[in-house]
C-alpha positions as CSV (number, residue, x, y, z in Angstrom):
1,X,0.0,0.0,0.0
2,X,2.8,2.1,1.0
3,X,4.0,2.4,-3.3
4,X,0.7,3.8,-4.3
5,X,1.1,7.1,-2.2
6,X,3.6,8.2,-4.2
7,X,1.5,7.8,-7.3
8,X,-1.6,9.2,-5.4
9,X,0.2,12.0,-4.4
10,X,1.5,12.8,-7.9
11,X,-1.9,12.4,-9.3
12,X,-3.2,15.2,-6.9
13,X,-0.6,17.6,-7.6
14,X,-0.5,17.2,-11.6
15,X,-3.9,19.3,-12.1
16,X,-2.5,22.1,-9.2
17,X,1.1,22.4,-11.1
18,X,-1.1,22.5,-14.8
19,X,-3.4,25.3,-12.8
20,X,-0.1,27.1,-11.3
21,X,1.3,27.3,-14.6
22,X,-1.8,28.6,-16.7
23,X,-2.0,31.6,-13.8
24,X,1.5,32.2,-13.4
25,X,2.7,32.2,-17.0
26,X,4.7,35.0,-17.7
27,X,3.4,35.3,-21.7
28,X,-0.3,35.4,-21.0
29,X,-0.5,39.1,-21.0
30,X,1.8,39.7,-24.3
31,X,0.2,37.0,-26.0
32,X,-3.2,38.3,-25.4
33,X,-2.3,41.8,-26.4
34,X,-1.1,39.8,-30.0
35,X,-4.4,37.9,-30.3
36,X,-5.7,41.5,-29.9
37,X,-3.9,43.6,-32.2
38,X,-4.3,40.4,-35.1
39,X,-7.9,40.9,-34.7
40,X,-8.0,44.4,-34.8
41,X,-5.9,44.3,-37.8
42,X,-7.6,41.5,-39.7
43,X,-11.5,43.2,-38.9
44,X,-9.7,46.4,-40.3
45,X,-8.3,44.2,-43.7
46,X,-11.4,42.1,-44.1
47,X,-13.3,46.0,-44.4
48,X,-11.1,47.3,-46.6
49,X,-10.9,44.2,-48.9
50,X,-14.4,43.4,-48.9
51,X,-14.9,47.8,-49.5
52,X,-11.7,48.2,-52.2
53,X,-9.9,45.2,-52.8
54,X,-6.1,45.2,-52.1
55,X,-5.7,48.8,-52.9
56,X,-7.7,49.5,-50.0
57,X,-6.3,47.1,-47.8
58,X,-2.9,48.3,-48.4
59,X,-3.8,51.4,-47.2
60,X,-4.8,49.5,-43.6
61,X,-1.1,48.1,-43.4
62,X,0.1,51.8,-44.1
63,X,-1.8,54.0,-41.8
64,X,-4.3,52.4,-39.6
65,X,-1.6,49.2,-38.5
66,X,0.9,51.7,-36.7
67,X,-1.8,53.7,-34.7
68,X,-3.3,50.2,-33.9
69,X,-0.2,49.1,-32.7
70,X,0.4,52.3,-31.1
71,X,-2.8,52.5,-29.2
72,X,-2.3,48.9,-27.6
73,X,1.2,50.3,-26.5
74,X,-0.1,53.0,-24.9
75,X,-3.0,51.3,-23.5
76,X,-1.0,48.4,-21.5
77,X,2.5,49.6,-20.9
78,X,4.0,46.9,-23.8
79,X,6.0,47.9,-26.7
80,X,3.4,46.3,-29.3
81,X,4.6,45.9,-33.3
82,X,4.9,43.5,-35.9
83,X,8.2,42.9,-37.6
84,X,9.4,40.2,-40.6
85,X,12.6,39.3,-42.2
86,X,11.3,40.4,-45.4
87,X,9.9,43.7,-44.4
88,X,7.5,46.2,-46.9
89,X,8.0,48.8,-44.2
90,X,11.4,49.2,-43.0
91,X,10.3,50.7,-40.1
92,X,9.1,47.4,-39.2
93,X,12.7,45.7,-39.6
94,X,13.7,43.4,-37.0
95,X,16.6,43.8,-34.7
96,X,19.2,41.3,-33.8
97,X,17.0,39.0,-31.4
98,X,14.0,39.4,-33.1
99,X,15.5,38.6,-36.5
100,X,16.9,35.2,-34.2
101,X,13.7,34.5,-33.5
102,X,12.2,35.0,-36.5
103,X,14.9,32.3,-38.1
104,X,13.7,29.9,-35.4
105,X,10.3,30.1,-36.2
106,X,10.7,29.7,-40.1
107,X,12.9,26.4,-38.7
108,X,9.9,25.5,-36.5
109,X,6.9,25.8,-39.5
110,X,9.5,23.9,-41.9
111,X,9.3,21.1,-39.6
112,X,5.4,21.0,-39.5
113,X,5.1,22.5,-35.9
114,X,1.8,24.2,-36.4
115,X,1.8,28.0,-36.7
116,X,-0.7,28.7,-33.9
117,X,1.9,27.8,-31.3
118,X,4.7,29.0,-32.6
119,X,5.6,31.6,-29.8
120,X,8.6,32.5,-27.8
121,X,9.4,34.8,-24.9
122,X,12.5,35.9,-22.7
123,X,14.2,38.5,-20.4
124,X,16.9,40.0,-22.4
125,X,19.0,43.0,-22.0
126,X,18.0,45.6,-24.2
127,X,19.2,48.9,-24.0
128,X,21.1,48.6,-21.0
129,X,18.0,47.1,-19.0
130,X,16.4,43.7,-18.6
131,X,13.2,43.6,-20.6
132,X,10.5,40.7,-20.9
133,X,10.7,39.9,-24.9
134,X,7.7,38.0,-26.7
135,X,6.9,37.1,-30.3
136,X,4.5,35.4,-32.0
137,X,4.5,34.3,-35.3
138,X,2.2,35.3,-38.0
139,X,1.4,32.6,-40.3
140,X,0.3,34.0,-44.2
141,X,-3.1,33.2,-44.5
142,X,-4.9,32.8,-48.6
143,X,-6.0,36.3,-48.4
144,X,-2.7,37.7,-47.8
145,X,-1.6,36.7,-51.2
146,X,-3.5,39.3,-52.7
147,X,-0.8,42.0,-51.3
148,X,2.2,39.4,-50.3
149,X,1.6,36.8,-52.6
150,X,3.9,35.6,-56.0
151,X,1.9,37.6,-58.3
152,X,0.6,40.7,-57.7
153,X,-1.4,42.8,-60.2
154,X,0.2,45.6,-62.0
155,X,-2.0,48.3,-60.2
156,X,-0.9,46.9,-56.8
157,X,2.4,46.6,-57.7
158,X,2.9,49.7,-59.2
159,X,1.2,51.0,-55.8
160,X,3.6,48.8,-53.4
161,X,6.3,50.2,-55.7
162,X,5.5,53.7,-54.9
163,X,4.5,53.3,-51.0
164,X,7.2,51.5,-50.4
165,X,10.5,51.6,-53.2
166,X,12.4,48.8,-51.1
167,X,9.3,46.5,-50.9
168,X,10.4,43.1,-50.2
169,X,7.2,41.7,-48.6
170,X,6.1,39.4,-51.9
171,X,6.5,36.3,-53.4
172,X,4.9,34.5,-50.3
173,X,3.0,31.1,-50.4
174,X,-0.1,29.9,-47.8
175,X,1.5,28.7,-45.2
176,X,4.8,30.4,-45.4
177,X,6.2,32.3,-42.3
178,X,5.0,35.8,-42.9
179,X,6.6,37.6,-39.6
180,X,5.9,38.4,-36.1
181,X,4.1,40.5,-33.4
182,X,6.5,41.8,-31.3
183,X,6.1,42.6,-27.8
184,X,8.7,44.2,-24.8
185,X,8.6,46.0,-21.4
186,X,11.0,46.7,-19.5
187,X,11.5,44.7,-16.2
């Protein structure tokens, strides 16, 4: 009788550690704020497609996508953004960790891990201070081949081309890694 206490005991304390976790974990906050800003920015897209086609919804990624961004920044305290390795804005370009993690995920969907996990977060120094780093990865969805796709049509490129002269955010397939949200606060 005395062996199965052990196991008892485990069995009572697996559910409390899985609980523990779920409430403690560090990334629930950053995460959430990434959930958010996708949705904002996909209601925003879906409007603009469904009310002027990729013209329109190039016009989203331009102006509204920063202020989005921007807002949730200033509304919770977190850096908020979204970066790639292939950027259309450079604004957007990743520095040296996020371009790291950003290899690692493109590693990650290459080996069929599926993109709605694909996360990571750390405490890095940055800037001379220890900051809580998260990123998520962004996953190009059917629709986003209008704008990032192989083939774009001449109107919309000749568009891209004048928005943005160092465009290198085409030639994308379903599925591909597309980039990041990006998320840090100082500890």
């Amino acid at each position: 009788m005395r062996r199965n206490i052990p196991v008892l005991m485990l069995l009572a304390v697996v559910p409390l550690a899985i609980v523990a976790q779920t409430a403690g974990d560090p990334a629930s906050e950053p995460r959430a704020l990434s959930v958010r800003l996708q949705q904002l920015l996909q209601q925003e897209l879906f409007a603009a497609m469904r009310d002027g086609g990729p013209l329109k919804a190039i016009e989203v990624c331009r102006s509204k996508a920063p202020v989005l961004a921007a807002d949730l920044s200033k509304e919770s305290g977190w850096k908020v953004g979204r970066t790639a390795l292939r950027v259309r804005n450079p604004a957007n370009a990743p520095d040296a960790w996020e371009k790291k993690t950003l290899e690692e995920f493109g590693a990650r969907l290459a080996k069929g891990e599926d993109a709605a996990t694909v996360e990571t977060f750390e405490v890095v120094e940055l800037a001379g201070r220890k900051s809580f780093r998260y990123m998520k990865a962004i996953r190009t969805a059917e629709p986003c081949l209008g704008c990032h796709g192989p083939a774009l049509k001449p109107e919309l490129a000749a568009k891209v081309k004048e928005l943005y002269p160092d465009d290198r955010a085409t030639g994308f397939a379903a599925g591909e890694l597309r980039g990041a949200f990006t998320l840090s606060r100082p500890m």
